[in-house]
Each structure stands twice: as C-alpha cells, then as structure tokens.
N, C-alpha and C positions, 0 to 999 in steps of 0.2 A: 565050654558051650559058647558059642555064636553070638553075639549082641545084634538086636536086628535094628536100623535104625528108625525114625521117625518116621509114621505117615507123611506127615502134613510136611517133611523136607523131601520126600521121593518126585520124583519127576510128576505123577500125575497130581501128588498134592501142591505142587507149584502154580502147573499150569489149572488148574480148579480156582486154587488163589485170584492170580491176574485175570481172569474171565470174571469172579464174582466181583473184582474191582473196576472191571472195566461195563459191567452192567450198571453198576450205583452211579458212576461217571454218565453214566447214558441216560439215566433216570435223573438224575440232578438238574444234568444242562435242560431239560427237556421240559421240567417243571420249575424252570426259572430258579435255579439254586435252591428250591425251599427245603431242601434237605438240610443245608446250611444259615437258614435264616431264624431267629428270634421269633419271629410274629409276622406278620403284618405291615406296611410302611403307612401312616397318616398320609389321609390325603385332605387335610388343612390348607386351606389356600386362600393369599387375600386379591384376588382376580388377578393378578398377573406374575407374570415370567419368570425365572431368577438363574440362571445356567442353562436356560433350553426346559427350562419344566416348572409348571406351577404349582406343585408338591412334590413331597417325597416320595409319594407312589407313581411319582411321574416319571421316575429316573427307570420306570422297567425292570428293576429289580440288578440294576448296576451297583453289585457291591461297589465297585473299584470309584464311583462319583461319591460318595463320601468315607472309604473308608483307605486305608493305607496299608502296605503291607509292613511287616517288621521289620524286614531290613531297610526301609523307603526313613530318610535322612526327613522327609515333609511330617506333620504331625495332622492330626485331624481337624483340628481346630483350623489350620488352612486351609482344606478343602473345604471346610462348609462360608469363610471367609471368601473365596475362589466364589462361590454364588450370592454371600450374603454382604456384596458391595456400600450396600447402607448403609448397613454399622457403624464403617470407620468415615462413611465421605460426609454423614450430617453431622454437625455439630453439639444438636438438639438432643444426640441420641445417649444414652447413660453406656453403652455399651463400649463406646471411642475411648471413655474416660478409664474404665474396666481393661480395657486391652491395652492402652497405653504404659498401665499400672503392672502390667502381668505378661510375664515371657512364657506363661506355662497354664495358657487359661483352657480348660477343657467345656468345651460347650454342654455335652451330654449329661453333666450333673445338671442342669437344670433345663436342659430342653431332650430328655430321651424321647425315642422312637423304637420302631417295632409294638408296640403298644396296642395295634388296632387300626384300625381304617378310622376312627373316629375319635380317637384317643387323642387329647391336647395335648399337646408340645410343648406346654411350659408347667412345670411343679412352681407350685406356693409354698413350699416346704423351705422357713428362713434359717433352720440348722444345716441346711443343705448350699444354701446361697452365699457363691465368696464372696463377702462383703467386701472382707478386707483390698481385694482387687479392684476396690470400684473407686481407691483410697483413700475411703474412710473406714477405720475398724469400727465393728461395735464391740469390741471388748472390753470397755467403758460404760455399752449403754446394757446391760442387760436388766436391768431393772428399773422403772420411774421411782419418783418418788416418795409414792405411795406402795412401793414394794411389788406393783404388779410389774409383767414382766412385757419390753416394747411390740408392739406390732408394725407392721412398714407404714398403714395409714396414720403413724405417732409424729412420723418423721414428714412423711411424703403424701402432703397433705392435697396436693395437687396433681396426684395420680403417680405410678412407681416409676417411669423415666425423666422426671424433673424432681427438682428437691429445691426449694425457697431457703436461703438462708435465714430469713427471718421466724423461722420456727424454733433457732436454735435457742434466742433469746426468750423468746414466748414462752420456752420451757422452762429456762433456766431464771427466768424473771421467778417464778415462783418455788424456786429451790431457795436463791439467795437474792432476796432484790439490791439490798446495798451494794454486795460486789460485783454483779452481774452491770446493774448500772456503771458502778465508777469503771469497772473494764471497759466496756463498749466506749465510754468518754475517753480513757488511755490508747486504747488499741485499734477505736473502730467495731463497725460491727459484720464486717466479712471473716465470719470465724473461722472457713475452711482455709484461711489463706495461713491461718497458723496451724488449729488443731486439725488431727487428722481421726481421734478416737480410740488413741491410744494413750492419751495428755501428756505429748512429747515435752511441750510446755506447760504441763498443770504442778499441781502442789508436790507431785513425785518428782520434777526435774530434778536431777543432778547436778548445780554448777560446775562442781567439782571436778566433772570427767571432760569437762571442756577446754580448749586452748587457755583459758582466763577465770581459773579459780580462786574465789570469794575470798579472802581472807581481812582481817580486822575489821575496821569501819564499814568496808565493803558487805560483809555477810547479811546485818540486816536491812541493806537498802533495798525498798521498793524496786518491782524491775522495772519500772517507768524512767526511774533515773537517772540507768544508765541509755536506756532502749524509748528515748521520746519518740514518738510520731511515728513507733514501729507498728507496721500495719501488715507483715507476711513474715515468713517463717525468712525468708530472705533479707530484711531489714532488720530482724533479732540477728544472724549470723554476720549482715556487715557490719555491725556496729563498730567502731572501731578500739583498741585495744590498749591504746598508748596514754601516756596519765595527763598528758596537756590539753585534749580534746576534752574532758569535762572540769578538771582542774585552772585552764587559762585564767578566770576569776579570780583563782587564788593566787596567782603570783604573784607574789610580791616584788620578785626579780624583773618583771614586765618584758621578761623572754631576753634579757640578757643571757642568760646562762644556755638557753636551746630549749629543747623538750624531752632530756632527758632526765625528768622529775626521780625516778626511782634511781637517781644514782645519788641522792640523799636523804628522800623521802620516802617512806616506807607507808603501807594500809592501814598500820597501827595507826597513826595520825599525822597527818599532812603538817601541824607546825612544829612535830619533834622532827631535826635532821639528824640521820645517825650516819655523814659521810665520817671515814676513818682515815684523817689526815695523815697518821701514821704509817699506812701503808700505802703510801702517794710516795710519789721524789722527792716532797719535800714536808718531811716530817715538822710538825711545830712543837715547838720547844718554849719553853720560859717563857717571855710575855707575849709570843705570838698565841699561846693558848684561848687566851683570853681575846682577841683581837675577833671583831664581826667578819663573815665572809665574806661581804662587802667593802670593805677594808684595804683587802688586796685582790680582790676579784671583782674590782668594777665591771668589767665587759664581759668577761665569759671565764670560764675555770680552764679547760685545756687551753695549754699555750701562755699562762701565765708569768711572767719574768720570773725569776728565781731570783733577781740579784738583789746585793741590798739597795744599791741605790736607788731602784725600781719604788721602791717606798719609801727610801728617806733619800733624802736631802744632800747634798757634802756639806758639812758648815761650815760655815765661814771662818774657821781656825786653818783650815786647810782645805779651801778650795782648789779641786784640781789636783791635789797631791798624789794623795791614795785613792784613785777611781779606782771601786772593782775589787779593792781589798781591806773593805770595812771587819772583817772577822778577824783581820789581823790586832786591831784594838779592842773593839766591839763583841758581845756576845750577847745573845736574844734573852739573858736574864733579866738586862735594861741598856738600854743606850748609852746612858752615862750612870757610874765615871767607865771612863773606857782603862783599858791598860791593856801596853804595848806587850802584844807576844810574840812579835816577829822581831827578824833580822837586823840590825840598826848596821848601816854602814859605816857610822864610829861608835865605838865601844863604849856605851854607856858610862862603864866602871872602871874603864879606863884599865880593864884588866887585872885591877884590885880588888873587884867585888861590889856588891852595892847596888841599887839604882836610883837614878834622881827623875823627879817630877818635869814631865816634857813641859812643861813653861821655867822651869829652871835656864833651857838653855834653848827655846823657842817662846819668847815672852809674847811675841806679837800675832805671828801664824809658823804654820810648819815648811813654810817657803825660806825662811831665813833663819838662822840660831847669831848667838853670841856667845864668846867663852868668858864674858867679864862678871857672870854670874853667881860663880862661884870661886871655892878655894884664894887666894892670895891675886886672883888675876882679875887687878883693879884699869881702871882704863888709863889714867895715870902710870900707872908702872910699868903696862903692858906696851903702851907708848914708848916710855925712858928707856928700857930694855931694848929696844928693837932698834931704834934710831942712834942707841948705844953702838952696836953689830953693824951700823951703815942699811938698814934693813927700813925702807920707807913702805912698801906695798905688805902689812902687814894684819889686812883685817880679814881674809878668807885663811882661817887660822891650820883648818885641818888638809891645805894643800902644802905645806911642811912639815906638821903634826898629824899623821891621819891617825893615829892612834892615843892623841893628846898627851904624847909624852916629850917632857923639853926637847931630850935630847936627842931626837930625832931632825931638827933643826938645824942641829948645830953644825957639822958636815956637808949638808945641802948647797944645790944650787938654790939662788930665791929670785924668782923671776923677779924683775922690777923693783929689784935690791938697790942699797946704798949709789954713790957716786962713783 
C-alpha cells in the first residue's frame, strides 16, 4: 500500500504556512511590535531628554534602543549607559562606584520595565540589589546587633546614593566600644578604605596565605606593629617585608653586617643566632667555637679574610718568617704551644730520628739558628776543628753540612776557606 505524505509538507500546505506567517509580520509591525512586547514601556520622567526621549515610552516602541540582539558582542547594560550619561560623569552618584566595581552589571534587576505606563522603575527589594557591586558586601552585615535584620536607612542615613562613613563607627561604638575606639586611634577612621564587608582584614584574616607568614614572636603581635599609620588597604599591602625595617632598634651590629637579619636570626627570638658556621668556607673548629662574631667580623660577614694572620699577629719569634703559613705550626685547638708539622729544610733528626724543641737550635728568633746547642758541638771545639782544616768562614754551618752530618764537609769546596 501507498504511504501518502503529510498535509502540512504538500505544496498548498506550504504556501498556507508563509501567508499565515506573513499576516502576523503585518500585524505586528503595524501594532508597534505588541505582539512581541512584555507590557507596557513607563513613562516616568524627570522633565528632560536622555537619547532623544524623556521616557521609555518615548522610544516608540524601538525594541533595538535598549535591547540587543544575541549575536550583538554590546551588552544591555550599555545601551541604557548610551542614554544614561550621568551615572558615570558625576561623581556624587553611587552608581559610578557600582560600575567601576563590576564588568557584568545588569541594570534590569533593579530598574525593570514593561511594567505599565505608571509603574516605577526602581524595586526596594535588598535581596535583589548587588550590593556587592557597589564594593561593599553585606555579607557581614546581615544582622545588627540586636538580631534584627539591616535595612538601607541602617546604613544610609542620608538618603540611598550617599553613605557617611561615620555611621560605621556609630554602629560599631556599641557593639564593642574598647575596640572600636583603640582601632579608629590605630587605623583612622575612613573604614571603607580597608574594609569592604566581607572583613578581608577582620578576626578571619589569614596571615598565613600571604607573601609574610607569622611565625614565632611574630604570631601574637598586634597588627599595629607591624602596620603603623596604616590608614588603606594599600598601606597594609606596602608595608614592608624585610627584618631591619622594624628590627633597626635592635641591632646591635649598628648595620655593620647589612640588613640581612634572617641569615642568623630567626622569629623564634631576635637574640638567639642559629647562623651554622659549619656550612660556611670556613668551618670553626677548636677555640674559634667559642670566639664572639664580632671577633673576626668587625665590618661585615661576606668577604671576611680567611687567613690567619687576618686575626693574629706574627710574633715576634718570627717575624716575617712564615706569613701565610701559621697552620703549619699552629692549630685552632690554641695558639700555643705550637708544633712544627711541615717541611724543615734541614732535617731535624738529622736522619736518625727524634725531634728537638725549635729554641734548641733558634734560641733567639726563627731568622737565625746555631748548631752549638746541642750534641758535642761546643763553640770552642767547633772553632779548633775548623781552623784545624784551614776552614776560617765557618758559622753558616749547614752550607757544608745541609743535612748536619760531619762528613759531608769533608770533600767540599768551602768558600772563604783557610789561606
């Protein structure tokens, strides 16, 4: 059997279609869109102009002067801006403040239209009203004190497009008068300049989540302390962050050392230092442990000499001698007694073993020795002997003996010898 198709797709149900479409078109335009309208347009008016019409019933019934189409990039809230120049060019006006705050402000929640020819243009309805836009939240104020709940003439006591800030204390005098007071003395008393009504800065702050979290002594300081004369939300933010800016007082160092406190000082408490000299270049050992920081860091810590002479002295046993190689005797257990661990350019033991006490054979300083110290080598015999051999130049001993043994002499040239 045959399937027959649809009326309403057949040629006359087509053309039926576009005629009954093209009558409502004809009837529309003809009654001013009211096919397509809501109501009504207000014709509110405070005696003049504002786009070419002193109300909204004045536009004719020109959907397109306030309304936008979907694909249109514009939003509505700037077409009614397009006529409502006011707003943003006085100062005076709450609404600059509202627009400023908000990329997404929709007029019509609190001024609809269609309404009636006589119907006001603004709702009192405060669950309807973005406060938060106006940038103060009341998400803080929903209730006074007394448990009842706010109204706008609580706040805006001098009609709803101005707002005194001295109401805020008025209020809060009688919540808390102590603290209320000692704040407005800390902080001032322009509160919008910090709070906003959501107590960015009230007892819920976070220090914690900030560039500069609280730890030790820090945690229960008043915030006055760190933040004097802070009067806006921008002077709580520059305050600055570095530990010599409220600490200067306390140094002791009087700024030898720089300003960077925390690289021995910790929150825990400003006169314990926990620097760890051990993990420096130059570890201390033995009786540097004990030694003040000041000691060897009169001017500043980086860049400090390492050497030893930088802190001691050469003494006068040997001045000049050994610059630069005090560790050769010396170890940081103590200064003295010292004992030689380096190289000697004559052999102490003379290759026998043993060592002898450097005033044995440097009685006076380490500039000059003598061999008549020890063993059988009297000055007398050391004389007779030599003068024996024709041997007159005989007192720099070890440029014939370099290893203080006789008979390395004995074969030798000897400069400035006998006759």
């Amino acid at each position: 059997m045959k399937s027959k198709p649809l009326g309403c797709i057949s040629i006359p149900g087509i053309l039926i279609g576009v005629l009954l479409c093209l009558l409502v078109s004809a009837f529309s335009l003809g009654q001013g869109n009211v096919l397509f309208s809501p109501g009504e347009l207000s014709q509110f008016t405070r005696g003049r102009e504002l786009g070419g019409a002193a109300s909204h019933a004045g536009t004719g019934g020109n959907c397109a002067a306030c309304h936008t189409p979907p694909f249109s990039p514009e939003t509505m809230a700037q077409r009614c801006l397009a006529c409502h120049t006011n707003l943003t060019s006085d100062p005076e006006n709450f609404h600059r403040v509202m627009l400023a705050q908000s990329q997404q402000t929709a007029c019509y929640r609190c001024h609809p239209d269609h309404r009636g020819a006589n119907a006001a243009l603004t709702i009192t309805d405060l669950s309807l009203f973005p406060h938060d836009q106006s940038g103060f939240s009341l998400s803080g104020h929903q209730k006074k004190s007394n448990g009842a709940g706010f109204a706008c003439a609580d706040c805006h006591t001098g009609g709803y497009a101005r707002f005194e800030q001295a109401a805020c204390q008025d209020c809060h005098l009688q919540v808390d008068l102590a603290f209320s007071q000692a704040h407005a003395a800390e902080f001032g008393k322009l509160c919008l300049d910090c709070h906003d009504g959501a107590d960015r800065y009230g007892s819920s702050f976070d220090h914690q989540r900030t560039a500069f979290p609280l730890e030790g002594l820090h945690a229960p300081l008043a915030c006055s302390a760190c933040h004097p004369g802070a009067h806006s939300a921008s002077d709580l933010q520059s305050t600055p962050q570095d530990c010599f800016t409220c600490h200067a007082k306390d140094d002791s160092h009087q700024g030898k050392f720089g300003r960077d406190c925390k690289g021995c000082h910790t929150a825990q408490s400003w006169k314990q230092a926990t620097f760890d000299h051990a993990r420096s270049a130059f570890p201390l050992t033995g009786a540097h442990v004990q030694v003040a920081c000041d000691r060897c860091h009169q001017d500043q810590f980086k860049g400090t000499p390492k050497a030893c002479s930088a802190c001691h002295n050469s003494p006068a046993s040997h001045p000049g001698v050994f610059e630069g190689e005090c560790d050769t005797c010396h170890s940081t257990d103590a200064w003295t007694p010292a004992q030689f661990n380096g190289k000697h350019t004559f052999p102490i033991d003379h290759g026998e073993g043993g060592l002898s006490a450097c005033k044995t054979c440097h009685p006076q300083d380490y500039q000059t020795y003598t061999c008549y110290s020890c063993h059988e080598h009297q000055a007398n015999e050391v004389s007779a002997k030599h003068l024996e051999e024709g041997i007159n130049d005989f007192q720099d001993c070890t440029r014939c003996h370099p290893t203080g043994r006789e008979e390395e002499g004995e074969d030798g040239e000897h400069e400035g010898g006998g006759d």
